[in-house]
C-alpha positions as CSV (number, residue, x, y, z in Angstrom):
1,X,-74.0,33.4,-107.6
2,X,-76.2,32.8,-110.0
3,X,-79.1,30.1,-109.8
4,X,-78.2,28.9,-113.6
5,X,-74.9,28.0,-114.8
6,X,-76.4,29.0,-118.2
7,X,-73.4,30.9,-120.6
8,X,-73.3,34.2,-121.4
9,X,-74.9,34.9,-124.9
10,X,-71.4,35.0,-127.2
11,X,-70.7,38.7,-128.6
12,X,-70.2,37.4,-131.5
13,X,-70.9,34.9,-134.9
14,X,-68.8,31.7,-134.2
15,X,-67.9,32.4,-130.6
16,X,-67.1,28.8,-128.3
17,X,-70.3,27.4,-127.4
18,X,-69.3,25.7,-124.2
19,X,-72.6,24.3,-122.0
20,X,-72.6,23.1,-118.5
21,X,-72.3,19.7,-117.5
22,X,-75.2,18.6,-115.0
23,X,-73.9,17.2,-111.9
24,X,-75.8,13.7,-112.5
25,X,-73.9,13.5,-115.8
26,X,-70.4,14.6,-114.4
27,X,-70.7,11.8,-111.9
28,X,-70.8,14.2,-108.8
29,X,-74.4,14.7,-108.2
30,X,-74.0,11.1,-105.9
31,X,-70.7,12.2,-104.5
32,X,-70.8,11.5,-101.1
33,X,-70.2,14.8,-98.9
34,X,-66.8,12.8,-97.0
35,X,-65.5,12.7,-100.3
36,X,-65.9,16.2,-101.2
37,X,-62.8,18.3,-100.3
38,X,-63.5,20.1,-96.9
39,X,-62.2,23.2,-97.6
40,X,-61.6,25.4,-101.2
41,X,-60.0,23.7,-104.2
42,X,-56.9,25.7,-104.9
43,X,-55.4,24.0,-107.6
44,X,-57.1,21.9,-110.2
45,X,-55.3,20.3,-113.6
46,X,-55.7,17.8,-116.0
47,X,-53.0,15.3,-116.6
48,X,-51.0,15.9,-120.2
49,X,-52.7,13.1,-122.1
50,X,-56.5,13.8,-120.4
51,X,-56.9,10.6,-118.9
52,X,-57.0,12.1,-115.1
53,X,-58.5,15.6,-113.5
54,X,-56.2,16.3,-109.9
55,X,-57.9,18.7,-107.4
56,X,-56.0,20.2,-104.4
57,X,-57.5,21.9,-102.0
58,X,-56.5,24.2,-98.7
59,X,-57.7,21.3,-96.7
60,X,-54.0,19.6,-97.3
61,X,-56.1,16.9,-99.3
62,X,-55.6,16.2,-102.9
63,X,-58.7,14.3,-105.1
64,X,-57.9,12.0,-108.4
65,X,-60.8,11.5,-110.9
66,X,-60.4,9.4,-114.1
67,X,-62.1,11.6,-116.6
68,X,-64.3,9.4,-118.9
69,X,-65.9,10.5,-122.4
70,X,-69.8,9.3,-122.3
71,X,-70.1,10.1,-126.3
72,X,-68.0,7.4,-127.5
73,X,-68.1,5.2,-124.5
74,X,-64.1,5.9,-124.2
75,X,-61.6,7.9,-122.6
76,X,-59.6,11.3,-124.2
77,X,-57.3,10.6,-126.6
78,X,-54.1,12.0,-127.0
79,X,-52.8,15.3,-127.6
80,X,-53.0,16.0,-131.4
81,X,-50.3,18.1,-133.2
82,X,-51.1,21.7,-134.2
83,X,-49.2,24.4,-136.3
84,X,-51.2,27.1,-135.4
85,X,-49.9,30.4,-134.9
86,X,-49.3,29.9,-130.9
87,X,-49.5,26.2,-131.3
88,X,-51.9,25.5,-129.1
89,X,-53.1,21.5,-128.9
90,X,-55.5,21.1,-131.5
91,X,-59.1,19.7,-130.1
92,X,-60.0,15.9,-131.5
93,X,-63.3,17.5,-131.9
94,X,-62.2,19.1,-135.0
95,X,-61.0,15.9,-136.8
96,X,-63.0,13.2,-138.5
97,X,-62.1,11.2,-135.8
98,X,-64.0,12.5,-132.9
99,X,-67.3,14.8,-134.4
100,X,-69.8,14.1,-131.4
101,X,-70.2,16.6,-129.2
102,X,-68.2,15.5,-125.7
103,X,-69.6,14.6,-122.2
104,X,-67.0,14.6,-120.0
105,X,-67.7,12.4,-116.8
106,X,-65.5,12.1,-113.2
107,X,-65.0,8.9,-111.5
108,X,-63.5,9.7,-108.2
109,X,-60.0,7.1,-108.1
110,X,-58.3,8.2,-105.2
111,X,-58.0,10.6,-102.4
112,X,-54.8,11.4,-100.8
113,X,-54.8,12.7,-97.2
114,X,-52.4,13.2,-94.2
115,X,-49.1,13.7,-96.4
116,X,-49.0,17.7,-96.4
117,X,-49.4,19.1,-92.9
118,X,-51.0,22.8,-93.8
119,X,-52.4,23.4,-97.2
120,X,-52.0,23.0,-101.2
121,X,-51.2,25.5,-103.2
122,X,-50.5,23.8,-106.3
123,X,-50.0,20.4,-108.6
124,X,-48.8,19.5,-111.6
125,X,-48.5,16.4,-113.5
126,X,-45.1,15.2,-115.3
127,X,-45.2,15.0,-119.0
128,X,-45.4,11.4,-118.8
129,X,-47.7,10.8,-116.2
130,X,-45.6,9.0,-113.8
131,X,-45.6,11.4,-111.4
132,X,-47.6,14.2,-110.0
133,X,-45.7,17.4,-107.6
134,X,-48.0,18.6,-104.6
135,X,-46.6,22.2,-103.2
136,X,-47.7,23.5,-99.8
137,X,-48.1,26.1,-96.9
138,X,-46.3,23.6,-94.4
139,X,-43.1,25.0,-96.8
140,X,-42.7,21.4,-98.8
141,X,-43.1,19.5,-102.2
142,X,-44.2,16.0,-102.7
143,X,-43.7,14.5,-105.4
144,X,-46.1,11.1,-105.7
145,X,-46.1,7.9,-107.9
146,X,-48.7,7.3,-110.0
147,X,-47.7,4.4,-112.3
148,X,-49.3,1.7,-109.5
149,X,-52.8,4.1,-109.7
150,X,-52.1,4.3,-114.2
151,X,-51.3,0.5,-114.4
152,X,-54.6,-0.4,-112.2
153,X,-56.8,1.4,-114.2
154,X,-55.5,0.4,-117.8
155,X,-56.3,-3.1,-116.3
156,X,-60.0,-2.0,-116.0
157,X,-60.1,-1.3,-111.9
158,X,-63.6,0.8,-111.8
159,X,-66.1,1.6,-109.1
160,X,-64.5,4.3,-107.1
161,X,-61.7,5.0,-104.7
162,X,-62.3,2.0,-102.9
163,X,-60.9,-0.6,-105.6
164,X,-58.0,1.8,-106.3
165,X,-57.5,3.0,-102.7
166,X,-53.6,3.2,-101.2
167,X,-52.0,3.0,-105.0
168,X,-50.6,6.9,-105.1
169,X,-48.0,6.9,-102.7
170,X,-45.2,9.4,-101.5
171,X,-42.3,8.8,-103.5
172,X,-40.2,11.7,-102.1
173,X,-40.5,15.0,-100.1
174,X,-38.2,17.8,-101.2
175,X,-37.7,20.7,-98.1
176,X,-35.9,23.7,-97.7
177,X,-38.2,26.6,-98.3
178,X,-38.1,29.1,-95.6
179,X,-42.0,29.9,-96.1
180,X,-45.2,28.5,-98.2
181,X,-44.9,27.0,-101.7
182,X,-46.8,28.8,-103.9
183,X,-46.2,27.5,-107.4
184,X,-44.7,24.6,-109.8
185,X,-43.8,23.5,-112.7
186,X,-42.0,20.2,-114.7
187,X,-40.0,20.8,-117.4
188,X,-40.6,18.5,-120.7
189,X,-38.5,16.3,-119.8
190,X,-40.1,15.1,-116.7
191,X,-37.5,15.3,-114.2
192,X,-36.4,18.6,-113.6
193,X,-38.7,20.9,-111.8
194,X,-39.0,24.6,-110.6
195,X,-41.1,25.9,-107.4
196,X,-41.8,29.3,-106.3
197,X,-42.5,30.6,-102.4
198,X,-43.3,33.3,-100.3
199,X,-39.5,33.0,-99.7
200,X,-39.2,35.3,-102.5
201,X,-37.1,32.3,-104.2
202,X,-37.2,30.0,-106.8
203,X,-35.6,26.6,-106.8
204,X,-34.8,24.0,-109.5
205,X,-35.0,20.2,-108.2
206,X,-34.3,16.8,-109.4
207,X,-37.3,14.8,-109.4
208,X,-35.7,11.6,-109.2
209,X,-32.7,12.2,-107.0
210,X,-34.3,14.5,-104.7
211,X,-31.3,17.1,-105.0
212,X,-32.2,21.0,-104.9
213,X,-29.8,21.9,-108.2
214,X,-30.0,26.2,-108.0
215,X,-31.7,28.4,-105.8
216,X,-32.6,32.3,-107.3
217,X,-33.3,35.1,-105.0
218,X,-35.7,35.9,-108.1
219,X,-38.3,38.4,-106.5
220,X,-38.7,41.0,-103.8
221,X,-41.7,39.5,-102.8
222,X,-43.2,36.1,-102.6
223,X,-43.4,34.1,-106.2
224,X,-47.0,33.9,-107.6
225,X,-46.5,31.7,-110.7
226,X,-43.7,29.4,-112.5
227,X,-43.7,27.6,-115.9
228,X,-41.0,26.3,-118.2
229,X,-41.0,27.2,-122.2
230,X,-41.7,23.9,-124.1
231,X,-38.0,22.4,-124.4
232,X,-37.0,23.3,-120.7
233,X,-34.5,25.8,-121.9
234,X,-36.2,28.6,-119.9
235,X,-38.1,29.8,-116.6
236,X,-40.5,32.5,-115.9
237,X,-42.0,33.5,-112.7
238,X,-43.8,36.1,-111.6
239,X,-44.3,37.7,-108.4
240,X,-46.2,40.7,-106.2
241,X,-43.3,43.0,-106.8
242,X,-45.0,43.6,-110.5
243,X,-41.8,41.9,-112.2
244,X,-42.3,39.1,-114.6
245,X,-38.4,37.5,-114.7
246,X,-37.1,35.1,-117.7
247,X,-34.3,33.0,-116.5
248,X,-31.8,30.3,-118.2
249,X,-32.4,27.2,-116.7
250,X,-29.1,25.6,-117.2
251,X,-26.9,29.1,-115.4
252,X,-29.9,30.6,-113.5
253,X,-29.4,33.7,-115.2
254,X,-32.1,36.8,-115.7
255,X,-31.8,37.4,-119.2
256,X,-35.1,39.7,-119.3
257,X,-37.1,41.4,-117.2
258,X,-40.6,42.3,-118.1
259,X,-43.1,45.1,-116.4
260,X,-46.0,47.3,-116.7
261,X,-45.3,51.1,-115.9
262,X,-47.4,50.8,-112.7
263,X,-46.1,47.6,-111.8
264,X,-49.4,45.8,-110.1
265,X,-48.3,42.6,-108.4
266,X,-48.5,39.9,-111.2
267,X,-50.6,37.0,-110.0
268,X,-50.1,34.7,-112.8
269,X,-47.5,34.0,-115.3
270,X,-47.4,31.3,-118.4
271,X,-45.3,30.9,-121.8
272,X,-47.6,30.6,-125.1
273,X,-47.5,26.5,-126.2
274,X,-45.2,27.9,-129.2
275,X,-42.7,29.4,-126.4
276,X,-42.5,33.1,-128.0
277,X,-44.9,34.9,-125.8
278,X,-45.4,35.3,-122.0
279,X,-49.2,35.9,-120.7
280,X,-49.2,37.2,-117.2
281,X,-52.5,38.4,-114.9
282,X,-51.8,41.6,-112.7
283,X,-53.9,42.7,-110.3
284,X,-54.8,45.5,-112.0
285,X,-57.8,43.3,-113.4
286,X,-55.5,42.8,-116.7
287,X,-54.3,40.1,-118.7
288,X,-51.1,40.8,-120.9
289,X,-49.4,38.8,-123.8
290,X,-45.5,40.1,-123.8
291,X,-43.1,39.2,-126.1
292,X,-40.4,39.0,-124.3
293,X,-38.0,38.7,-127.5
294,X,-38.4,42.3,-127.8
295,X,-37.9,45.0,-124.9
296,X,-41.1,45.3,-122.6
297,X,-42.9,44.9,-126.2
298,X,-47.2,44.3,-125.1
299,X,-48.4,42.7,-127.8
300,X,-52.0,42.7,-126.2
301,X,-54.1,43.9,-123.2
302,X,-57.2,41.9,-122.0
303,X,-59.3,44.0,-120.3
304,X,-62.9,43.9,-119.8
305,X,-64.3,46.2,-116.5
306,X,-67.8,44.2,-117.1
307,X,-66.5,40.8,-118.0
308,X,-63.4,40.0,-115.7
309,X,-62.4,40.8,-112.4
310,X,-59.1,39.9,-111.0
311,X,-57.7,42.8,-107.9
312,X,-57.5,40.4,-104.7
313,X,-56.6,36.7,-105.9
314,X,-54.3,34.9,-108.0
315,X,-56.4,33.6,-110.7
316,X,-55.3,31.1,-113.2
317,X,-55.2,31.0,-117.4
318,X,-54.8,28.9,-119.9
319,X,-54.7,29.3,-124.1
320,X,-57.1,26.8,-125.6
321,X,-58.7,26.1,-129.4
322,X,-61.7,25.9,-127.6
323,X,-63.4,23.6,-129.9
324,X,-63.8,26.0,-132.8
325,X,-60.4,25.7,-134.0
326,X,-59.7,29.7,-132.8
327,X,-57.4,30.5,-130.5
328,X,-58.6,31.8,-127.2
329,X,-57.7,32.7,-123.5
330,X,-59.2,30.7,-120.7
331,X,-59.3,32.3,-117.3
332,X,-60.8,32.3,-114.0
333,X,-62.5,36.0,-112.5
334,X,-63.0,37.1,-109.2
335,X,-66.9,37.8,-110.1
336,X,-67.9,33.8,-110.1
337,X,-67.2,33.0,-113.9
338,X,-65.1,31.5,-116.5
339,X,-63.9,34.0,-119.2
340,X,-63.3,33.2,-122.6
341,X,-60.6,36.0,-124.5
342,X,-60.3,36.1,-128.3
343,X,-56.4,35.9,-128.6
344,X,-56.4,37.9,-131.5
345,X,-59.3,40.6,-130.9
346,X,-58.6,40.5,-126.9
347,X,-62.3,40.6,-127.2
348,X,-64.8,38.4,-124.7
349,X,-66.3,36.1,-126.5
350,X,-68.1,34.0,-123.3
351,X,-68.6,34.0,-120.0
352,X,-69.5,31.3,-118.0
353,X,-71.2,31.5,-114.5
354,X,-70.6,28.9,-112.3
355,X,-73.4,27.5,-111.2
356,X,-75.1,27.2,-107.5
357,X,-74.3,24.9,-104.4
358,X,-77.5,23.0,-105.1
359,X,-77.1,22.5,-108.4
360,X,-73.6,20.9,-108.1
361,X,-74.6,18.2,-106.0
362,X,-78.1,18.7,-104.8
363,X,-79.7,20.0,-101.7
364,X,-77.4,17.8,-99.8
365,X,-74.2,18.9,-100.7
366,X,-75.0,22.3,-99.8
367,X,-73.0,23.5,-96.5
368,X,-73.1,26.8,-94.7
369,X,-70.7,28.3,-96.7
370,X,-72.8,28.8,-99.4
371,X,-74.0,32.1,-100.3
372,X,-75.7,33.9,-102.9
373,X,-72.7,35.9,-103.8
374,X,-70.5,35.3,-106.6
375,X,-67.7,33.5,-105.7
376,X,-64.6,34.0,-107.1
377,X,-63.4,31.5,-109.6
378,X,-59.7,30.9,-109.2
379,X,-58.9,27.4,-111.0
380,X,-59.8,26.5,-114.3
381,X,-58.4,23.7,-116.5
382,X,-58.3,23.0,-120.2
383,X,-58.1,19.5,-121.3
384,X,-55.6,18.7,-123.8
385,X,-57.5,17.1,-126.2
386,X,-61.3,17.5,-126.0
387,X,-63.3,21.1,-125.6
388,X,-64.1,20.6,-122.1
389,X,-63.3,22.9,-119.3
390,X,-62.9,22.4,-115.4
391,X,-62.9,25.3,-113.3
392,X,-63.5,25.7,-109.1
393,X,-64.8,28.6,-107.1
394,X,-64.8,29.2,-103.2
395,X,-68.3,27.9,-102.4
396,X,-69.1,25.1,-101.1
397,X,-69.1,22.2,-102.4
398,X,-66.2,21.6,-102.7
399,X,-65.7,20.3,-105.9
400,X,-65.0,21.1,-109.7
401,X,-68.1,22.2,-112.6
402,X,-67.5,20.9,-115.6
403,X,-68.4,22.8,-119.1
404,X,-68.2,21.1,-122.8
405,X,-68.4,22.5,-126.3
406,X,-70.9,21.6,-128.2
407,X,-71.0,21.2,-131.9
């Protein structure tokens, strides 16, 4: 791991100039090691309009921060329109509005712990807010209520968990997974959901009324990744058997099935914002934008030997503007760093290290599991509205490095 969390020198004129956030300014420098997650942050998102940053981790515990912005003494915005060729979410740091370079800072609002019995796999937040989904190895799905936790801090509750403590409760648990929930995902209309399991299934819920409403024997092996297109009108998951499947929500029905000739196990699967292309990571250390209009059509490979690394774990991505207005690819690697993919030239265009244990939190967040090794990076999040980047490896501590664009 490297002892700076400096960036890579960009290979090229105009490339995202993302910096890291020092602990002491991301508000986790005095983070008090009990409030650190125990064990490796699995899953880490940012809610859809950027006010919260969720963390999950295989220690069954899940950690809410309220993200703040430090440059104009407020929190994000919301998401701004875009018309862009994949219509991704504009940044606000393009628009008159918002020219200051951001400095994104976590307050930690509430921990939730006890619920899940084994550990988290993944979260996601509802389009709304409301609600937030927890899946996990002890084969269930939680879904919580966050309006009590939302309502408390519109009113101005500040100064850590401890004022906002016991506000995010269990609304509901949904069971009948035969094995671990991988993977979720909300549609845009908040209430129906999909998850993904080991099972080799995929299920569609009801948020509200609990009900299971289809179950697909989708896969021949467990289910690494599920996302709805941007109306709700389709599913794709994808799985270790190499297959990337595109279903009809409302019948359940396969209506394409996309695969490399080799067929590595895909690890990670995600529709484009504008709904016409699939990206999906294989294990092949690959990234692959299909458009899955056409038949087994590749539009492009991402592929980088010296840049990315991605054979062992299922490693998250994300499209982004990345604060330049150009479209890129966001994605974790199994070397310890963030990569940053040109959409258009499948180029890398950054790479960002991850910095040491002691310069997260100091000497005294530093456990025994740290070690000079890279560790991989398997979360990272892109928040909807300002160029800042949240990503988590496997080292100790156990907690997320923050990264902003600057102008």
């Amino acid at each position: 791991m490297s002892a700076s969390p400096a960036a890579s020198p960009p290979s090229q004129v105009g490339a995202p100039n993302y910096q890291p956030v020092p602990a002491s300014a991301a508000g986790l420098a005095a983070l008090p090691l009990a409030q650190q997650h125990a064990r490796p942050i699995s899953a880490l998102k940012f809610s859809h309009d950027g006010r919260l940053l969720a963390s999950a981790s295989a220690d069954a515990s899940v950690r809410i921060y309220r993200v703040h912005n430090d440059a104009d003494g407020s929190g994000p915005s919301g998401v701004a329109p875009s018309s862009d060729a994949l219509a991704l979410p504009a940044s606000s740091s393009s628009s008159s509005a918002s020219r200051l370079s951001p400095r994104p800072r976590l307050e930690l609002v509430q921990e939730l712990l006890g619920a899940h019995e084994l550990g988290i796999n993944d979260l996601v937040f509802s389009q709304d807010g409301r609600y937030m989904l927890t899946a996990s190895d002890d084969k269930t799905i939680i879904a919580w209520d966050l309006e009590p936790l939302n309502q408390a801090l519109a009113a101005g509750s500040s100064g850590g968990s401890g004022s906002t403590a016991g506000l995010v409760r269990p609304l509901r648990t949904f069971t009948g997974h035969s094995s671990y929930v991988f993977c979720l995902s909300i549609s845009s209309g908040g209430n129906l959901f999909a998850s993904g399991s080991y099972d080799e299934s995929v299920r569609l819920w009801d948020l509200k009324s609990g009900r299971e409403l289809r179950r697909i024997k989708a896969h021949s092996d467990p289910v690494s990744a599920v996302d709805f297109n941007r109306d709700g009108t389709l599913l794709v998951s994808s799985s270790y058997d190499g297959l990337c499947r595109v279903w009809e929500t409302a019948s359940g029905r396969c209506l394409k099935t996309i695969y490399n000739d080799k067929t590595p196990p895909v690890s990670f699967v995600r529709f484009s914002p504008n709904g016409k292309y699939i990206l999906a990571a294989s294990l092949d250390n690959t990234l692959r934008l299909w458009d899955y209009q056409q038949k087994d059509f590749c539009v492009k490979t991402y592929h980088a030997p010296s840049s990315f690394v991605n054979s062992r774990f299922c490693v998250g991505a994300h499209f982004s503007t990345g604060g330049n207005g150009r479209q890129y690819i966001v994605s974790g690697s199994e070397d310890g760093a963030v990569v940053l993919w040109e959409v258009v030239s499948t180029e890398v265009v950054a790479r960002l290290v991850l910095p040491s244990t002691a310069a997260v939190t100091g000497a005294a967040g530093a456990g025994k599991g740290a070690s000079s090794a890279p560790s991989p990076v398997l979360c990272v999040a892109v928040h909807p509205t300002l160029p800042v980047l949240a990503a988590a490896n496997m080292e100790q501590p156990f907690v997320p490095t923050l990264w902003a664009h600057q102008q």
